[in-house]
N, C-alpha and C positions, 0 to 999 in steps of 0.2 A: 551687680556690676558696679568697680567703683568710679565714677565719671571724675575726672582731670577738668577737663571744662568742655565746653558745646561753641559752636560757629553756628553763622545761619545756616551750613549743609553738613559740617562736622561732630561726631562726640568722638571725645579722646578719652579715653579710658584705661585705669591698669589693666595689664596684663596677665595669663591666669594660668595656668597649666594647660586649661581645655586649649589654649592658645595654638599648639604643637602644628596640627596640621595645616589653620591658617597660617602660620613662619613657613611650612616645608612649603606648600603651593606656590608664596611670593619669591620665596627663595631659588624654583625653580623654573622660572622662565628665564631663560638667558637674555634675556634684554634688559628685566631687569637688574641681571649680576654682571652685564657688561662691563661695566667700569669699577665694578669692583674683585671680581676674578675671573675677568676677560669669559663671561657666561657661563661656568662652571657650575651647576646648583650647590647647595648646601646640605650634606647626607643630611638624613632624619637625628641619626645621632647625634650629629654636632649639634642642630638645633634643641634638641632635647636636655644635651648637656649646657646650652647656654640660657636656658631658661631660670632655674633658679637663681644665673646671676643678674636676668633682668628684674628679676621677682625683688632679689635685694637692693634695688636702686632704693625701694618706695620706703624700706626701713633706714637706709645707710644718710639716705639723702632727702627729707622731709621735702615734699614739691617738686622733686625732678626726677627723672628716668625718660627711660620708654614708655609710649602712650600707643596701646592699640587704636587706629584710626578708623571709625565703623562713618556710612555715609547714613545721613539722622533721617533723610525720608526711606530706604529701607533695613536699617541695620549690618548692610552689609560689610566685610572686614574688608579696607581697600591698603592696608597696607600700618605702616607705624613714623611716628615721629621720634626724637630722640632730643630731649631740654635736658642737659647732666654735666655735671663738672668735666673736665678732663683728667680719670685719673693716674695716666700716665706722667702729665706734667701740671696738677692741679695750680692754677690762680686765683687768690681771692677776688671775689664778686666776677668772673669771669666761667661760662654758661655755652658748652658747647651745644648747638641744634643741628640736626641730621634728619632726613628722613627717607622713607623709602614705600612707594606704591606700586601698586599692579599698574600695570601697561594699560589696562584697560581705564586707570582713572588719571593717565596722563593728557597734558593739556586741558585740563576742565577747572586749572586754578585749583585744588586741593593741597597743593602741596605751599603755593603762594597761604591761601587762607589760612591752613593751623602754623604754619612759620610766623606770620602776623599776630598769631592770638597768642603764641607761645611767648613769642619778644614783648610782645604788653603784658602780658601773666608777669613776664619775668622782672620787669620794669615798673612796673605799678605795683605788685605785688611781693614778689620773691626776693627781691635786695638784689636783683642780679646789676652789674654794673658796666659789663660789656659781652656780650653774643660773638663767638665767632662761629666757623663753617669752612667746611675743607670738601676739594671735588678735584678729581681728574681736571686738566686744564680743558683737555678735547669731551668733557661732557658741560653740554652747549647748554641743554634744559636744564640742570640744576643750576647752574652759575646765572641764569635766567630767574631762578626761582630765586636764589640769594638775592640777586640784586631788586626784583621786585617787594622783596618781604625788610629793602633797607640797607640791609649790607653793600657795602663797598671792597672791591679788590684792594687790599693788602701786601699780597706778593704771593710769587711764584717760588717755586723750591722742589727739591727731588728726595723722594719716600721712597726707603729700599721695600722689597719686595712686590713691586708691582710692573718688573720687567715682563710679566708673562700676559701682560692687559695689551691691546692694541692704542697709541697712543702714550703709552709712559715715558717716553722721548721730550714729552715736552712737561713733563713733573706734571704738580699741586698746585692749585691754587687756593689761598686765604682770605677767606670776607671776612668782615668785621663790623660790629655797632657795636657804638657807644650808647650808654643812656644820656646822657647829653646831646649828643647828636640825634639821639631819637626824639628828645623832648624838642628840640629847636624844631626839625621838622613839623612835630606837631603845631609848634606855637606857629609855623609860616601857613598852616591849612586853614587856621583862625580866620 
């Protein structure tokens, strides 16, 4: 297992083939694909075919991808994170973060904790020079989780193909950090 890094209850880990049926299982609780295809799961197939292109994050992009998220007192797979360039409209030193868990490891702060570990990896270590973060505007817990791990609202804006989600009425919204901004923070905790 190749470990990404550890939190006091997280290891983030690449991803691996065996991966297949942890992706199908999260993929198929409709609560958690709410707000991404209004609950719809994700066949096996799709998953299957999109696994080799999380596989080549770890070659294409030294330090970012997707990170299988196992919880460290029992190993269990609770879901993934996502630290990656954007390669639809890539920016330099600019480091999209995403993530996605089981319902069952919502509200327990997991998604807050590896978003935090990820932004310092990325800032302390990786050259990254600004994070952003993209959500449904009416999903209330992740814009929750942005804003706890730093991120600030940016703006609102409207993504085709998500008229079939409950809520796409009121578009996207965009968090954003700076490494600047993250470092001042730090210097006011001093």
């Amino acid at each position: 297992m190749s470990i990404f890094l550890e939190t006091s209850r997280l290891t983030l880990r690449q991803f691996t083939e065996d991966d297949e049926d942890n992706l199908v299982e999260l993929d198929s609780d409709p609560e958690v694909m709410r707000f991404l295809t209004g609950g719809r799961p994700t066949p096996r197939e799709e998953i299957r075919d999109r696994i080799p292109r999380l596989l080549g994050y770890y070659e294409r992009f030294e330090g970012f991808g997707f990170w299988a998220a196992q919880e460290k007192a029992t190993g269990r797979f609770l879901g993934w994170f996502h630290f990656r360039p954007n390669i639809d409209e890539p920016r330099d030193g600019e480091i999209e973060l995403g993530y996605r868990l089981r319902r069952s490891a919502w509200g327990k702060g997991y998604a807050t904790e590896g978003s935090r570990a990820l932004i310092r990896k990325g800032f302390t270590e990786l050259g990254v020079e600004r994070v952003v973060a993209e959500t449904m505007t009416v999903n209330l817990g992740s814009r929750r989780v942005m804003e706890k791990a730093g991120l600030t609202l940016v703006r609102t804006f409207h993504r085709d193909g998500l008229d079939s989600i409950e809520g796409f009425e009121h578009g996207v919204v965009e968090y954003a950090l700076t490494r600047a901004d993250w470092e001042r923070e730090l210097q006011g905790m001093r």
